[in-house]
MARFI-316987 format. One record per atom (N, C-alpha, C, O): x, y, z. Coordinates in steps of 0.2 Angstrom, whole numbers, plus 5000, padded with zeros to 4 digits. Example, Ala and Ser with C-alpha at 12.3 -4.5 7.8 and 13.67 -1.06 7.14 Angstrom:
REM residues 2
506649725039;506249785039;506649845039;507149835042;506449895035;506849955036;506450005039;506750065040;
REM end
This chain:
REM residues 189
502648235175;503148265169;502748265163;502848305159;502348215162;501948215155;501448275154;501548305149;500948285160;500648355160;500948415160;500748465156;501648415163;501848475160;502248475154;502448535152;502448425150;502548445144;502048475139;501948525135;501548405140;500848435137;500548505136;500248525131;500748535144;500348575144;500648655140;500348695137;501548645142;501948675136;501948665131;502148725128;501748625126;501548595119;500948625118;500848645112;500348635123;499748665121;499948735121;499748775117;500248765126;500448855125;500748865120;500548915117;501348815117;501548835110;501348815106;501748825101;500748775103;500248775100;499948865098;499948915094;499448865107;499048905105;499448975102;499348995096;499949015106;500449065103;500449065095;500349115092;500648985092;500848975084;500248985082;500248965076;499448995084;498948985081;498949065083;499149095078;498949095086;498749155089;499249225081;499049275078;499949195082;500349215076;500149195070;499849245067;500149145068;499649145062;499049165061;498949185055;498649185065;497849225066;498249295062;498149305057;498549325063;498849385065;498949415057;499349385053;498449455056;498449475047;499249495046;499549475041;499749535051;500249555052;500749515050;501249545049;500749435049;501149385049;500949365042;501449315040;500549365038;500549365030;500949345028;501449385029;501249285022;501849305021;501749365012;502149355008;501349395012;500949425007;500949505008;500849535003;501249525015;501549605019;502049595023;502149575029;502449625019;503149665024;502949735029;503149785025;502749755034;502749795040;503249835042;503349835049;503649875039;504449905044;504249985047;504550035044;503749985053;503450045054;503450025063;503149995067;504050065064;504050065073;503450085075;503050115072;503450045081;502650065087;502650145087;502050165087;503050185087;503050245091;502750265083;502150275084;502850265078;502750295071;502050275070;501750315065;501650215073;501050205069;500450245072;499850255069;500750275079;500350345082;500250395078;499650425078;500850415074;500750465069;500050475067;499650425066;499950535065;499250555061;499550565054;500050595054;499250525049;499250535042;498850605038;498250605036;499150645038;498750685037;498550685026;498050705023;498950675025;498950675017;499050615013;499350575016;498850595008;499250545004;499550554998;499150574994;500150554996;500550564991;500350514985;500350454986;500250534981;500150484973;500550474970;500550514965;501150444970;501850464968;502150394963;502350334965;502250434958;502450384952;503350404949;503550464948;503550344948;504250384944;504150294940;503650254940;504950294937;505050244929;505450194934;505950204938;505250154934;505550074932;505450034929;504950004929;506050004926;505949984920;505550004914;505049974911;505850064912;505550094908;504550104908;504150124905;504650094912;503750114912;503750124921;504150104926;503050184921;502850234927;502650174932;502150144931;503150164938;502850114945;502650174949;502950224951;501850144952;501650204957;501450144963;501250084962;501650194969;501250214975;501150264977;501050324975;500950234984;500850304990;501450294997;501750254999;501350364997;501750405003;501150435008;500750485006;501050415013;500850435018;500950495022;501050475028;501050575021;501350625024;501350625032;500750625033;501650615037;501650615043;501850665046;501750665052;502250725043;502550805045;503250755049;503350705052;503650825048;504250835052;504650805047;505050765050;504650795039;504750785033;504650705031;504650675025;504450675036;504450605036;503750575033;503250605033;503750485032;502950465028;503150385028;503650345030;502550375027;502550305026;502250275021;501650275020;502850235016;502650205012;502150155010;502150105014;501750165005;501250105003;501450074997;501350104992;501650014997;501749984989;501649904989;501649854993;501649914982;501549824981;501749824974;501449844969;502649804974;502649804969;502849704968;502649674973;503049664961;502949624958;503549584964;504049614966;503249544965;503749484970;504049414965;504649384966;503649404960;503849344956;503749344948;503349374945;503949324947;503749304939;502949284934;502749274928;502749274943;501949214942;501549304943;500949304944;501849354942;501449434947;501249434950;500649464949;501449404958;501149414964;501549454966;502049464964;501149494972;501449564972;501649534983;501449484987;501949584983;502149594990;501849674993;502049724991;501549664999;501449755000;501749745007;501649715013;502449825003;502649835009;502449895011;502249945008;502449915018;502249965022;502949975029;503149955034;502950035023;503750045028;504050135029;504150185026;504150125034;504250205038;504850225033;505350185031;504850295031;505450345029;505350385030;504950425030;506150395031;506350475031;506250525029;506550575031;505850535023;505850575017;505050565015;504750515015;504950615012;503950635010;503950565004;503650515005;504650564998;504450534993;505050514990;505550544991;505150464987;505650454983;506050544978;505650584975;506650534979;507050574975;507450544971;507850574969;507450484969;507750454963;507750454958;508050424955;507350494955;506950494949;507050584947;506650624951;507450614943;507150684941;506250684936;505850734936;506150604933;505550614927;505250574934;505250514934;504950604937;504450604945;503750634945;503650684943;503150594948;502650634946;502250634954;502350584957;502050664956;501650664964;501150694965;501250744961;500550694968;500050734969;499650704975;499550644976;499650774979;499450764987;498750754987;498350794984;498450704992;497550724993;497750704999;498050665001;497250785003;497250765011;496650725013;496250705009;496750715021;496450675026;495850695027;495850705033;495350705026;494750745030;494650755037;494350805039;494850685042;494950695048;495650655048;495950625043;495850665056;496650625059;496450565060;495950555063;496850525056;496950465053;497650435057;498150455054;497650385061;498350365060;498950335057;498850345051;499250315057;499650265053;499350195057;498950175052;499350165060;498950115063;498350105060;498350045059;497850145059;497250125055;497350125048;496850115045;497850145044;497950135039;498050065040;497750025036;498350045042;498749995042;498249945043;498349895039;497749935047;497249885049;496949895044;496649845042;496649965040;496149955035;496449905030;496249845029;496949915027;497349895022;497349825023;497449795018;497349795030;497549725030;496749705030;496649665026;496149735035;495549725036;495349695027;495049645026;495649745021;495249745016;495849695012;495949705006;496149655014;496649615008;497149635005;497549595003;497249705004;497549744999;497949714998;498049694992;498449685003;499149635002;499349574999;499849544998;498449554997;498449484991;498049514988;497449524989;498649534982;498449554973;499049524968;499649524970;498949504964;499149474958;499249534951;498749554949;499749564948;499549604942;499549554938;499749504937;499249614933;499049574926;499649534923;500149524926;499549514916;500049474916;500649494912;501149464909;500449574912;501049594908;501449634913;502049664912;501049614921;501649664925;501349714927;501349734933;500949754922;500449814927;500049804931;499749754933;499949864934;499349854939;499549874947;499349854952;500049934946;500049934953;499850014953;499950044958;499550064946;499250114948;498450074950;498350084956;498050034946;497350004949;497349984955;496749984958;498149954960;498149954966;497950014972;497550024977;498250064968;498450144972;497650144972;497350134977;497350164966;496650174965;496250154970;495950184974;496350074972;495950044976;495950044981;495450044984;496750074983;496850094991;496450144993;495950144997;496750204988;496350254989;495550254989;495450314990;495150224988;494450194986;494250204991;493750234993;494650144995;494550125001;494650195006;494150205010;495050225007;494950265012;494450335010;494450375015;494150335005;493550365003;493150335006;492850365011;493050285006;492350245009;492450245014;491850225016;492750245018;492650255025;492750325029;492650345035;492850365023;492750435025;493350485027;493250535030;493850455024;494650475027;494750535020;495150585021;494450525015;494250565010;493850585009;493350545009;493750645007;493050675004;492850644997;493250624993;492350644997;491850594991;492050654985;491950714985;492350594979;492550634975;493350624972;493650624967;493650614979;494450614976;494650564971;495050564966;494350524973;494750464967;494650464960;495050434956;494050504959;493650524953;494450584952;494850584947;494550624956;495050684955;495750644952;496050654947;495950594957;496650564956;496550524950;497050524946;495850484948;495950484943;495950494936;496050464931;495850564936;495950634930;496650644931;496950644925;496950654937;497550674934;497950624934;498550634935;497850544935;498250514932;498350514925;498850504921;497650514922;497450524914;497750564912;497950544906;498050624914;498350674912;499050664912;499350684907;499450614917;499950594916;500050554912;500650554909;499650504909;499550454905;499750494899;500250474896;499350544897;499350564891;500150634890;500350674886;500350634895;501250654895;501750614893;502150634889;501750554898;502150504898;502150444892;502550394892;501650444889;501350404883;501350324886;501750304892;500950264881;500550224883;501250174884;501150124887;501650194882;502350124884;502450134890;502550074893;502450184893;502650204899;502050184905;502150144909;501450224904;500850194906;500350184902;500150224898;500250124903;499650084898;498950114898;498750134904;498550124893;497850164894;497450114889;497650084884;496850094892;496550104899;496950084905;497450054904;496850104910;497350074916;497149994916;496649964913;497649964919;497649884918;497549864924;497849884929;496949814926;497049804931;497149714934;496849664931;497549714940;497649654942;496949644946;496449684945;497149574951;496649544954;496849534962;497249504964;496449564966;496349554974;496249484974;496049464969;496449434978;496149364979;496049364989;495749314991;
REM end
């Protein structure tokens, strides 16, 4: 009787060590992208900013076709500006809630799935950042992500340098209340 409890305590052990292992289980990333969805190929990423709280919150949308995408964001979780990234299937290319909306597509260079975004993004931490302490920093997040899928070749060399001209561009539309200039950046930990 002893050995098999044991032996049940050591399986659910290993399982609770195995789920902890699991970058998926962070409490730093919320994940709402069914299995059948992370097959998808990402063929684009949307750079998509609209107002909250009076100043421009950006992420990305992940274009998947058949009108659908997958969200990338990390917005402010606490007051201390820890962020949460959530990555979550939707219906829809991009938020419509917003008429003063700003979006600009860069494609994939090759098929990309939602699954390996998802692993790069966790491989590289993105999901433990911190913004500054006024709050911003979640366009220097977007930058980052995007960086990242340059560097591994999911973009062509050069885009980020492009996204970031025409974020400049929006800065200088939307004025410095709205988006702060220079861009502000938080901290990866």
């Amino acid at each position: 009787m002893q050995s098999a409890l044991g032996g049940l305590m050591e399986a659910a052990a290993a399982r609770q060590a195995r789920a902890a292992s699991n970058p998926e289980n962070r409490d730093t990333v919320v994940i709402q992208v069914p299995q059948h969805i992370r097959a998808k190929v990402v063929n684009s990423m949307l750079l998509f900013g609209a107002p909250s709280n009076n100043v421009i919150h950006w992420r990305l949308f992940g274009q998947i076709g058949g009108g659908h995408s997958v969200e990338l964001n990390s917005p402010k979780l606490d007051y201390h500006m820890n962020t949460r990234m959530f990555i979550t299937h939707r219906t829809y290319e991009s938020s419509d809630r917003s008429d003063d909306k700003f979006g600009e597509k860069f494609a994939f260079q090759m098929p990309v799935t939602v699954d390996e975004v998802i692993s790069l993004l966790l491989e590289r931490k993105r999901d433990q950042y911190v913004l500054y302490g006024t709050g911003s920093g979640c366009r220097f997040w977007c930058e980052t992500v995007m960086a990242d899928f340059e560097s591994v070749g999911w973009f062509a060399p050069g885009t980020v340098q492009l996204a970031h001209q025409w974020l400049d561009g929006i800065a200088g539309i939307v004025g410095q209340e709205k988006m702060p200039m220079p861009m502000v950046k938080g901290t990866f930990f």
